[in-house]
PDB file with one MODEL, atoms N, CA, C and O in Angstrom:
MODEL        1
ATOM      1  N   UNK A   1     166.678   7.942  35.920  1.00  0.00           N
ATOM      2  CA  UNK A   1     167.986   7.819  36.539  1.00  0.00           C
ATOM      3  C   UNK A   1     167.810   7.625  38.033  1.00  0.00           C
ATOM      4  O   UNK A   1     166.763   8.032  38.536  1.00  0.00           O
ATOM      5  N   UNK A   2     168.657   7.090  38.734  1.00  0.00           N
ATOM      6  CA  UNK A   2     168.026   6.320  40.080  1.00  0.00           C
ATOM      7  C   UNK A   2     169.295   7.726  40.848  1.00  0.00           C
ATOM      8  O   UNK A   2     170.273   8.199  40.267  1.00  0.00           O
ATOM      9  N   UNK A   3     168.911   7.987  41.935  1.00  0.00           N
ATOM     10  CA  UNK A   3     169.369   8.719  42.752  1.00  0.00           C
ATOM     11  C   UNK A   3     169.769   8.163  44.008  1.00  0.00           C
ATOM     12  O   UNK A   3     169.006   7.718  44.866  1.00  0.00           O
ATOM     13  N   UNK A   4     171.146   8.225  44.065  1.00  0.00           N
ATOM     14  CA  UNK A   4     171.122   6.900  45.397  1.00  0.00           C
ATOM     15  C   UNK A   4     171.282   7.455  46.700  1.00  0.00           C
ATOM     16  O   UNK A   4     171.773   6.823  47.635  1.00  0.00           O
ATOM     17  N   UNK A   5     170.778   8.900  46.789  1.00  0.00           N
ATOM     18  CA  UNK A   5     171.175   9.641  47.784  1.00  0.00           C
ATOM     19  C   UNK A   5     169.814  10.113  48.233  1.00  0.00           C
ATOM     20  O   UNK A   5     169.633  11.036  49.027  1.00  0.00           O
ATOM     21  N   UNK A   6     168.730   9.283  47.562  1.00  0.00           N
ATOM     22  CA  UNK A   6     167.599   9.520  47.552  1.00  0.00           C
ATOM     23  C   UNK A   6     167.073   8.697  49.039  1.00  0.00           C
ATOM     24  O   UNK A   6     167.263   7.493  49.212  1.00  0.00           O
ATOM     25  N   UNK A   7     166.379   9.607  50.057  1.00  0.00           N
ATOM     26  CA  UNK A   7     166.397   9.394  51.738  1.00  0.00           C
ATOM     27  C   UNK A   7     164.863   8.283  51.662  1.00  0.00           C
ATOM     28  O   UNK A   7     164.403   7.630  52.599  1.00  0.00           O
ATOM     29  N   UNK A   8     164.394   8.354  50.403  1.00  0.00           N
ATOM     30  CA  UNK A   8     162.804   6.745  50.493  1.00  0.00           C
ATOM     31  C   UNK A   8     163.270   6.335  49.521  1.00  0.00           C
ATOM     32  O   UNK A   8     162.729   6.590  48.445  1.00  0.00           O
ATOM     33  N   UNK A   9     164.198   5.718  49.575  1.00  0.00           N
ATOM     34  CA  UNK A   9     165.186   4.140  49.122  1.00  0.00           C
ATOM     35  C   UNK A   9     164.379   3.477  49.172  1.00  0.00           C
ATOM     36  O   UNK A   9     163.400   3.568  49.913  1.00  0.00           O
ATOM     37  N   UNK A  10     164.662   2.503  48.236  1.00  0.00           N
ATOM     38  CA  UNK A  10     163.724   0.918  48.628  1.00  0.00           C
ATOM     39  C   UNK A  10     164.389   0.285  49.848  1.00  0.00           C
ATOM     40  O   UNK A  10     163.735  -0.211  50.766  1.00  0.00           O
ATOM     41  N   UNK A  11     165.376   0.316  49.822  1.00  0.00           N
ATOM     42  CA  UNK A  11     166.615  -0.038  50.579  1.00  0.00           C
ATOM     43  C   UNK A  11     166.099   0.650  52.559  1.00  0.00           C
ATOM     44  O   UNK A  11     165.556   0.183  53.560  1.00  0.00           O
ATOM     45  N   UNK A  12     166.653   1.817  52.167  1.00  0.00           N
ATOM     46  CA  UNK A  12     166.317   2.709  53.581  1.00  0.00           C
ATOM     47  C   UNK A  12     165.155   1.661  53.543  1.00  0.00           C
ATOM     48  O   UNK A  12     165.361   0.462  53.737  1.00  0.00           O
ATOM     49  N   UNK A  13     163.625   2.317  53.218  1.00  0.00           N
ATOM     50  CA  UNK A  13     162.053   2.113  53.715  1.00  0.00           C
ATOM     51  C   UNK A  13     162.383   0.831  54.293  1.00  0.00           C
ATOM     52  O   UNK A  13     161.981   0.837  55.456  1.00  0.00           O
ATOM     53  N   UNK A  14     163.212  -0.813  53.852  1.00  0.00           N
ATOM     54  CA  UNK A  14     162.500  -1.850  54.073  1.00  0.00           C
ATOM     55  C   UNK A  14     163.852  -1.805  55.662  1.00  0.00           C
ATOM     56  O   UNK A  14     163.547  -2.461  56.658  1.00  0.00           O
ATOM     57  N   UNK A  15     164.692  -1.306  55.659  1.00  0.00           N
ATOM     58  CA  UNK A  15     165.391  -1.353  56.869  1.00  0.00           C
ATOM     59  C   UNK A  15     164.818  -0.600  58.346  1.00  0.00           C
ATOM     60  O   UNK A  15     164.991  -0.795  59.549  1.00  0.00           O
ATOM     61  N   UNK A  16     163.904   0.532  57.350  1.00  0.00           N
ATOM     62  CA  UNK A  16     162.953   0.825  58.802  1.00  0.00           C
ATOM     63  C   UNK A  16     162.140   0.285  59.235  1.00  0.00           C
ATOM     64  O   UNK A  16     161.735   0.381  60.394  1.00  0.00           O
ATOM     65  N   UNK A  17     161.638  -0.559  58.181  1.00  0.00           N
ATOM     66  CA  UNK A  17     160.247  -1.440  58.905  1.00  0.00           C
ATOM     67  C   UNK A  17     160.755  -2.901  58.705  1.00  0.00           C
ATOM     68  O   UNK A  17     160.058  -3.833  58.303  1.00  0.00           O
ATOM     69  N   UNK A  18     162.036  -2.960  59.034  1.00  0.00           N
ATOM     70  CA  UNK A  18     162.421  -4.783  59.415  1.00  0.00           C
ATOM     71  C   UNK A  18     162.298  -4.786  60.772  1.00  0.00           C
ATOM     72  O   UNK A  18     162.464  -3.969  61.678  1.00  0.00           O
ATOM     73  N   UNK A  19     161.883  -6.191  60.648  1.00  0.00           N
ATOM     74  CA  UNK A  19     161.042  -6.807  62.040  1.00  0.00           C
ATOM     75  C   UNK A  19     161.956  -7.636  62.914  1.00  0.00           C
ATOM     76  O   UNK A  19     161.581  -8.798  63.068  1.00  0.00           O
ATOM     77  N   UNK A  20     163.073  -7.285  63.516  1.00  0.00           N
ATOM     78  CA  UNK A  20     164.044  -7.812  63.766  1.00  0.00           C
ATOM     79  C   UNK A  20     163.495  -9.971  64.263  1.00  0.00           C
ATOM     80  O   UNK A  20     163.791 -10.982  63.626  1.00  0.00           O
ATOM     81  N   UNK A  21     162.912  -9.881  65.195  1.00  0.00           N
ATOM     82  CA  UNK A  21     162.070 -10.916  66.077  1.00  0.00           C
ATOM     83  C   UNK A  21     161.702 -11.930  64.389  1.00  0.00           C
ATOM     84  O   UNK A  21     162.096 -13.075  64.167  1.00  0.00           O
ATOM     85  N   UNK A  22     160.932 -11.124  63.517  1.00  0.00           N
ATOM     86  CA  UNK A  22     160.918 -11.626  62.370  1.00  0.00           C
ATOM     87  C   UNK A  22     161.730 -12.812  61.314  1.00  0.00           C
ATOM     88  O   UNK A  22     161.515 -13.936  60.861  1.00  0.00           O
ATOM     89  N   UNK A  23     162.571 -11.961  61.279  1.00  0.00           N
ATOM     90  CA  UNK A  23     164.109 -11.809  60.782  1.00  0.00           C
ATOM     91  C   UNK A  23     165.085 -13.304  61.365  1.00  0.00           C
ATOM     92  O   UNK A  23     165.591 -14.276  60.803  1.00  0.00           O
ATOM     93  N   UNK A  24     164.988 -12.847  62.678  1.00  0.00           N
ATOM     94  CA  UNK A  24     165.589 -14.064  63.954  1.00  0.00           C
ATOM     95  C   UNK A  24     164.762 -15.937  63.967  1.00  0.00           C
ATOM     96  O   UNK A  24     165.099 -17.048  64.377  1.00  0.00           O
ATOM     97  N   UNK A  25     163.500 -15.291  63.212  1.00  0.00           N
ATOM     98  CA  UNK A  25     162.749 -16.685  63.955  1.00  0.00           C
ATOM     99  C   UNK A  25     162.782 -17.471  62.055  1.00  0.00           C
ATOM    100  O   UNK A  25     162.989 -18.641  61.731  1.00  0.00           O
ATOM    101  N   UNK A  26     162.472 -16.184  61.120  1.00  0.00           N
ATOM    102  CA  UNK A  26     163.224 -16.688  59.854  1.00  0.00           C
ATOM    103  C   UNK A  26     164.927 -17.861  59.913  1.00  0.00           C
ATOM    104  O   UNK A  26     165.283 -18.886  59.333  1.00  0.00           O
ATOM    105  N   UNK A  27     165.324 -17.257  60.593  1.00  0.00           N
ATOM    106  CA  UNK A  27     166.970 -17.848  60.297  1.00  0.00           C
ATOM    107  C   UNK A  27     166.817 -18.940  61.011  1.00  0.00           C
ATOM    108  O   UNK A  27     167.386 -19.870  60.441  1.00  0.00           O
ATOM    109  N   UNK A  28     166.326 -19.255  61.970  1.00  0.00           N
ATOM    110  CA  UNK A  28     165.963 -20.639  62.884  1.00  0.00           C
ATOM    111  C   UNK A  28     165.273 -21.159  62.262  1.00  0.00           C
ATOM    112  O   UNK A  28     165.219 -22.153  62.986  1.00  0.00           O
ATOM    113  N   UNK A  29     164.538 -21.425  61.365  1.00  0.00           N
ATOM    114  CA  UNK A  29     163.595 -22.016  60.516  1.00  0.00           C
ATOM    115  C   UNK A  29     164.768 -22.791  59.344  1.00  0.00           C
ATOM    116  O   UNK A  29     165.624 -22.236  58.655  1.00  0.00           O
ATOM    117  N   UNK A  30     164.390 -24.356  59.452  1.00  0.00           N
ATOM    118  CA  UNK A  30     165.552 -24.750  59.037  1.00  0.00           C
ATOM    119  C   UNK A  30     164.778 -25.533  58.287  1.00  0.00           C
ATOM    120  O   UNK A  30     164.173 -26.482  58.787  1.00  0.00           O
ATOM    121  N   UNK A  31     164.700 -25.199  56.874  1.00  0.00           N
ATOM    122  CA  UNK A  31     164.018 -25.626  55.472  1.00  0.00           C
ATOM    123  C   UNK A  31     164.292 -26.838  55.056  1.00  0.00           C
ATOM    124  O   UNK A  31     165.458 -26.547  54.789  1.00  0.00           O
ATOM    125  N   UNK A  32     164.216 -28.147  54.717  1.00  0.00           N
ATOM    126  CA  UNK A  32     164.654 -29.285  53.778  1.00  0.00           C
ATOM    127  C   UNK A  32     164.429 -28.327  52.392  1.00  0.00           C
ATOM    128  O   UNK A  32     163.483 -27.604  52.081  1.00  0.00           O
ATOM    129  N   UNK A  33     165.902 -28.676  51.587  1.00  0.00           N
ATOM    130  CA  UNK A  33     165.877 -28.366  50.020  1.00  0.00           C
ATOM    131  C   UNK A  33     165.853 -30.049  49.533  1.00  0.00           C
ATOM    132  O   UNK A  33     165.844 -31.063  50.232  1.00  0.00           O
ATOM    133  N   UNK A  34     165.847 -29.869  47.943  1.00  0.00           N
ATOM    134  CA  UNK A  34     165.588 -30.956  47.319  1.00  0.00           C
ATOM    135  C   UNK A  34     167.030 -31.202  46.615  1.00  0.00           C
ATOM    136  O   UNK A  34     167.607 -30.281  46.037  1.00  0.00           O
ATOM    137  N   UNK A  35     167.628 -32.653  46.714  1.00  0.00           N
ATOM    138  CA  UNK A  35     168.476 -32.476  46.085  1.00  0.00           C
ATOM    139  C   UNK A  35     168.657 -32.534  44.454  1.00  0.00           C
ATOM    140  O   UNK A  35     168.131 -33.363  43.711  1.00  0.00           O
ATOM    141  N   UNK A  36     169.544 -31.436  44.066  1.00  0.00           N
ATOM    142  CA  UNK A  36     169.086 -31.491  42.592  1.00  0.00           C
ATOM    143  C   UNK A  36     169.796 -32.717  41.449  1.00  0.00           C
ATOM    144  O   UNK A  36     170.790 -33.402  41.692  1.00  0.00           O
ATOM    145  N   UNK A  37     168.924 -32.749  40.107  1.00  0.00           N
ATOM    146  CA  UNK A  37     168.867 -33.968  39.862  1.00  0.00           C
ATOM    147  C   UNK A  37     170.379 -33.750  39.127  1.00  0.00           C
ATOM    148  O   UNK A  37     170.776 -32.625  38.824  1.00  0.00           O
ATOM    149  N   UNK A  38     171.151 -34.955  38.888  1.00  0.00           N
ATOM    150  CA  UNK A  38     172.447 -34.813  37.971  1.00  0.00           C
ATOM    151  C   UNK A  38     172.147 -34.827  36.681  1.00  0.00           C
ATOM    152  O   UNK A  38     171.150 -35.289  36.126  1.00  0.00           O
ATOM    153  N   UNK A  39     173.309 -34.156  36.126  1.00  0.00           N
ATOM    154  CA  UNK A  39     173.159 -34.259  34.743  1.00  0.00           C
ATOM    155  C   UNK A  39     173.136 -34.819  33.824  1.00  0.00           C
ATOM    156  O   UNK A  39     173.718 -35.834  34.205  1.00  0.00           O
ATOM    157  N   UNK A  40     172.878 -35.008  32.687  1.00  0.00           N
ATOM    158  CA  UNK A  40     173.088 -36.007  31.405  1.00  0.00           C
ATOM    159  C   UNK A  40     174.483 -35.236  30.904  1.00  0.00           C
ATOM    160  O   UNK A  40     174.808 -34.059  31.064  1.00  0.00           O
ATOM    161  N   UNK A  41     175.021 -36.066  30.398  1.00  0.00           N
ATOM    162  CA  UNK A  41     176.780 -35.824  29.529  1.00  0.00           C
ATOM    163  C   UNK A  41     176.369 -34.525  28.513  1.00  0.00           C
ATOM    164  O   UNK A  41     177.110 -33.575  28.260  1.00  0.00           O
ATOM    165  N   UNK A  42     175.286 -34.691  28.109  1.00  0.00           N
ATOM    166  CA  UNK A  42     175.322 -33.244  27.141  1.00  0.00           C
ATOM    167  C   UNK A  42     174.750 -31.979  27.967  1.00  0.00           C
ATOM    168  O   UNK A  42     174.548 -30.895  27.421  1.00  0.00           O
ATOM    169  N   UNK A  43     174.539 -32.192  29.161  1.00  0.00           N
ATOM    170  CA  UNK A  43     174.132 -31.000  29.868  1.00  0.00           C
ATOM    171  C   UNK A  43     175.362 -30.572  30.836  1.00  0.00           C
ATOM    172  O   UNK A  43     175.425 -29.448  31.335  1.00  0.00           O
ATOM    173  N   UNK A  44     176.282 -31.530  31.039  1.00  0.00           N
ATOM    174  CA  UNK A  44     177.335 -31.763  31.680  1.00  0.00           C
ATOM    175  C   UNK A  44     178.487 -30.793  30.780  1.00  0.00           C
ATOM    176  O   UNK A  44     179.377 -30.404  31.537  1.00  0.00           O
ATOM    177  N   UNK A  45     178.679 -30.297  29.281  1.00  0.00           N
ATOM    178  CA  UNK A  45     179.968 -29.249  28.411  1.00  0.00           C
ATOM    179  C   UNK A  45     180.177 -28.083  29.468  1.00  0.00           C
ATOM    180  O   UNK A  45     179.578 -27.793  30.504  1.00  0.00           O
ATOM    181  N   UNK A  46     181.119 -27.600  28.890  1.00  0.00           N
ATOM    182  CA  UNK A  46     181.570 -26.884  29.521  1.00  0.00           C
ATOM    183  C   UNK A  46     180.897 -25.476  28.928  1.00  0.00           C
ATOM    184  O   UNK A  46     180.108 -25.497  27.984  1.00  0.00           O
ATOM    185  N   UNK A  47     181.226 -24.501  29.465  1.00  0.00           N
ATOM    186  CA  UNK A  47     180.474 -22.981  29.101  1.00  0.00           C
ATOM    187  C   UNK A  47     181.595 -22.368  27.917  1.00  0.00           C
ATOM    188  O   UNK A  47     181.100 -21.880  26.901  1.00  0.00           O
ATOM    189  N   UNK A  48     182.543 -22.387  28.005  1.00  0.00           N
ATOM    190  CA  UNK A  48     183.979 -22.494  26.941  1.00  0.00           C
ATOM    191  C   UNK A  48     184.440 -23.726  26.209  1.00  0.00           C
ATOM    192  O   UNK A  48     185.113 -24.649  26.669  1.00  0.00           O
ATOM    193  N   UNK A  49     183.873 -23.556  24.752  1.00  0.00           N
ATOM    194  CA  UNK A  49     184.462 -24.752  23.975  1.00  0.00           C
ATOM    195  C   UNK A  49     186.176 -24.695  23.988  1.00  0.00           C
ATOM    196  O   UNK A  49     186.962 -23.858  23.544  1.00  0.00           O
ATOM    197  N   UNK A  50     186.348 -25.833  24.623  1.00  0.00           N
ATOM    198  CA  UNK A  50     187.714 -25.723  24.713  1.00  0.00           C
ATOM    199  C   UNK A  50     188.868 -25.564  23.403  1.00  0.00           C
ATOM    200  O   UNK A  50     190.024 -25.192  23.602  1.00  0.00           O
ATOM    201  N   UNK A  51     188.283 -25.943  21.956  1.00  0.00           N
ATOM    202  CA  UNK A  51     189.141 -26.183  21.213  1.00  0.00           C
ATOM    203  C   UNK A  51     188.837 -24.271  20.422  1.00  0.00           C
ATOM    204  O   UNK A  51     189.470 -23.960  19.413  1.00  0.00           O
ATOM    205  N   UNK A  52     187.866 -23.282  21.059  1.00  0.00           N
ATOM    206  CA  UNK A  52     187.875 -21.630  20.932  1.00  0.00           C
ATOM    207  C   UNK A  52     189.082 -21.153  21.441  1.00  0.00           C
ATOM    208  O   UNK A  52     189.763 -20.314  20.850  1.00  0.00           O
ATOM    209  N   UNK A  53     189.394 -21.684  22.583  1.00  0.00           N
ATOM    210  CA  UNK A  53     190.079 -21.092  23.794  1.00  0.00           C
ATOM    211  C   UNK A  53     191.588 -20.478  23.104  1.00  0.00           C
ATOM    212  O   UNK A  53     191.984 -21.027  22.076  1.00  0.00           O
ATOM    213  N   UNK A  54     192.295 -19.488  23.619  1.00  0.00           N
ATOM    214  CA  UNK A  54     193.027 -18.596  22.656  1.00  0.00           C
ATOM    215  C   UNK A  54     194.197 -18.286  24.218  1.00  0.00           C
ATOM    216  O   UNK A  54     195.272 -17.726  24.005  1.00  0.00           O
ATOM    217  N   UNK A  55     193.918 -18.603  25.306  1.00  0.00           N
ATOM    218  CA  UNK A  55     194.422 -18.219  26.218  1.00  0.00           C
ATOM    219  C   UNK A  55     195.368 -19.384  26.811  1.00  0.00           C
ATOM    220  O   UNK A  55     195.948 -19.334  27.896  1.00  0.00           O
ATOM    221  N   UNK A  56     195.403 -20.348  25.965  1.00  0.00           N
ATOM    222  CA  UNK A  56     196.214 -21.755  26.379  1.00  0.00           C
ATOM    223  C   UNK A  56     197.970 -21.371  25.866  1.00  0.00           C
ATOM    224  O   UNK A  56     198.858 -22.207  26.030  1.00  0.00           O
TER     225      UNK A  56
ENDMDL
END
């Protein structure tokens, strides 16, 4: 059972030893992502088959 009042948190520990300067020169660091590829029509359905749907 996790104790969240517990004072060596994963949480607490990594906020005492964040490196602020670190942290700062991270966020200025400005990454190229890839753009992702589109879909095919059958990857494209929806997550709710529409003809289930009960709320129409």
């Amino acid at each position: 059972m996790s104790n969240t009042n517990n004072d060596t948190s994963d949480i607490k520990q990594a906020a005492e030893h964040a490196d602020g300067k670190q942290i700062e020169k991270n966020l200025q660091d400005r990454k190229e992502v890839d753009v992702p590829e589109a879909l095919t029509k059958e990857e494209e359905t929806p997550f709710i088959d529409e003809t289930l749907r009960t709320d129409k």
